[in-house]
Backbone as CSV, one residue per row, in Angstrom:
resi,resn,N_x,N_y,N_z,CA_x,CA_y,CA_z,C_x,C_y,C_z
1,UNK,-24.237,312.953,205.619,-24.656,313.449,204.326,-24.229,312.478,203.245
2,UNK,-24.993,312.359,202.331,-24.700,311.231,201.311,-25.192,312.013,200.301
3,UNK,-24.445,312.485,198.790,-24.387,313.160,197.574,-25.657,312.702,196.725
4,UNK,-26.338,311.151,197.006,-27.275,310.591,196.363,-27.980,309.807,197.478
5,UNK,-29.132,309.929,197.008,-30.317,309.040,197.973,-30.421,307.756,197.838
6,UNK,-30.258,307.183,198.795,-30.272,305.109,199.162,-30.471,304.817,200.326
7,UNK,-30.268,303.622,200.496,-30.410,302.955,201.813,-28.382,302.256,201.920
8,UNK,-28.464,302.663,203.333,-26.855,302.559,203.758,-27.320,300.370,204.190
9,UNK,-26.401,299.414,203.184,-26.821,297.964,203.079,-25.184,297.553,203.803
10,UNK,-24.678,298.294,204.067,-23.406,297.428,205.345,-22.678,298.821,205.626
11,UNK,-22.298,298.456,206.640,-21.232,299.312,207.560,-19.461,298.715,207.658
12,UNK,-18.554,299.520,207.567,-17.201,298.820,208.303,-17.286,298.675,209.662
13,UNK,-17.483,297.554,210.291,-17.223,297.443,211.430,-16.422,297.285,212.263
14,UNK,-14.807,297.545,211.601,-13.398,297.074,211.728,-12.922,298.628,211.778
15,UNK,-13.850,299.708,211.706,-13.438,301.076,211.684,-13.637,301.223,213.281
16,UNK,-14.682,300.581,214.150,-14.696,300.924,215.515,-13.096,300.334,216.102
17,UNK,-12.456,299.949,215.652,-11.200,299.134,216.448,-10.096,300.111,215.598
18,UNK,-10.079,300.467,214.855,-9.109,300.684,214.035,-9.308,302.098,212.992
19,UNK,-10.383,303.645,213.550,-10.557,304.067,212.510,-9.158,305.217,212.017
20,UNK,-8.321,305.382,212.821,-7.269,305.964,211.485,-7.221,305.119,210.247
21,UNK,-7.954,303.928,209.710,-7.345,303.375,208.193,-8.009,304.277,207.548
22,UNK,-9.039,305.102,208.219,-9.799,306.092,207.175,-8.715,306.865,206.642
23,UNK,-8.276,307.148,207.115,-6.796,308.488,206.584,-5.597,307.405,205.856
24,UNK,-5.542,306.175,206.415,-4.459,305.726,206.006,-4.592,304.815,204.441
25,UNK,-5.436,304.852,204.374,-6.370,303.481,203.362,-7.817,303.944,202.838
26,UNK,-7.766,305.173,202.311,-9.449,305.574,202.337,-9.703,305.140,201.502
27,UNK,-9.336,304.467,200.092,-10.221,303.942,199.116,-9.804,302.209,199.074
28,UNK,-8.998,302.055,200.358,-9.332,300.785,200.355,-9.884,299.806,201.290
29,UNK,-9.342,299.706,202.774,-9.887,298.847,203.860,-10.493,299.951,204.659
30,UNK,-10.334,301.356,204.557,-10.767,302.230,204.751,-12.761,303.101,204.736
31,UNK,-12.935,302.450,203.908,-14.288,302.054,203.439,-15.056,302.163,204.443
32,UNK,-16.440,302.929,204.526,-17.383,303.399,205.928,-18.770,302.740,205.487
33,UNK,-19.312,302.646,204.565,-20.387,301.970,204.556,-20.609,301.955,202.871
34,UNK,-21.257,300.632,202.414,-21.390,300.777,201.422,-23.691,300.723,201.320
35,UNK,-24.186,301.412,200.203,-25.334,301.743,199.756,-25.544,301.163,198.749
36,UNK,-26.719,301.052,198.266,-27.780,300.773,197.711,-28.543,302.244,197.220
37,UNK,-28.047,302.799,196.105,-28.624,303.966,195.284,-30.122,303.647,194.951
38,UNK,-30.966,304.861,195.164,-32.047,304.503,195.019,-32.367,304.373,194.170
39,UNK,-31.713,305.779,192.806,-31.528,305.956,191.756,-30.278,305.741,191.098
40,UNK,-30.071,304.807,190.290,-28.690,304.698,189.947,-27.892,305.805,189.221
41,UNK,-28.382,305.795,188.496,-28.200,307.419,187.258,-27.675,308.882,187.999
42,UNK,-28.036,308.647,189.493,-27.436,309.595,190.080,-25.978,309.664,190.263
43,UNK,-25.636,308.390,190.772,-23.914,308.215,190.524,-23.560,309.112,189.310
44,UNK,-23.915,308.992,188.106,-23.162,309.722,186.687,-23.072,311.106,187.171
45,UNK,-23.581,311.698,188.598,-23.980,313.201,188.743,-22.788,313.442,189.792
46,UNK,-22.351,312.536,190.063,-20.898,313.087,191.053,-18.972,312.949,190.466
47,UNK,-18.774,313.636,191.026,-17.454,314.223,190.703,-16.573,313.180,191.145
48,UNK,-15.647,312.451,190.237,-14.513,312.050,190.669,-13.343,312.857,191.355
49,UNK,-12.653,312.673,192.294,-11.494,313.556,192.948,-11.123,314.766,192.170
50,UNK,-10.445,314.434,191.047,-9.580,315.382,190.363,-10.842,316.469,189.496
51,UNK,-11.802,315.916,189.258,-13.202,316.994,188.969,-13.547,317.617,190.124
52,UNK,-13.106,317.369,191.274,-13.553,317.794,192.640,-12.637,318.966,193.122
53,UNK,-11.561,318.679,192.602,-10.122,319.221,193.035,-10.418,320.587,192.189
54,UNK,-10.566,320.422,191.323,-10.343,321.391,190.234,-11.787,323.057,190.624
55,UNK,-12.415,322.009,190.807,-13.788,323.105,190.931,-13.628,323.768,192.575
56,UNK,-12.612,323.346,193.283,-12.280,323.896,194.665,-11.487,324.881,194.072
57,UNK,-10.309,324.886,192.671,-9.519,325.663,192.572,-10.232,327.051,192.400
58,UNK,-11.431,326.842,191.354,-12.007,327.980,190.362,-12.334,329.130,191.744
């Protein structure tokens, strides 16, 4: 599932050898594929963490 529509333009391929960095490193070497938004403007439509966090509380 992906929050916005694109085309997936690279993969981590260092996650098949090594994927606990997902848990250990997720916003950094951790990284699963990066995209190509189809629409850019959609990004402005998603929640940073702590906007994410908060709307789990309500």
């Amino acid at each position: 599932y992906m929050p916005i529509g694109g085309e997936v333009v690279e993969v981590n391929q260092s996650l098949e050898d090594g994927p606990e960095v997902i848990n250990s490193d997720p916003f950094g070497e951790g990284w699963m594929m990066k995209i190509k938004a189809a629409d850019p403007d959609e990004i402005d439509t998603l929640l940073v963490a702590q906007a994410y966090s908060n709307n789990l509380e309500q």
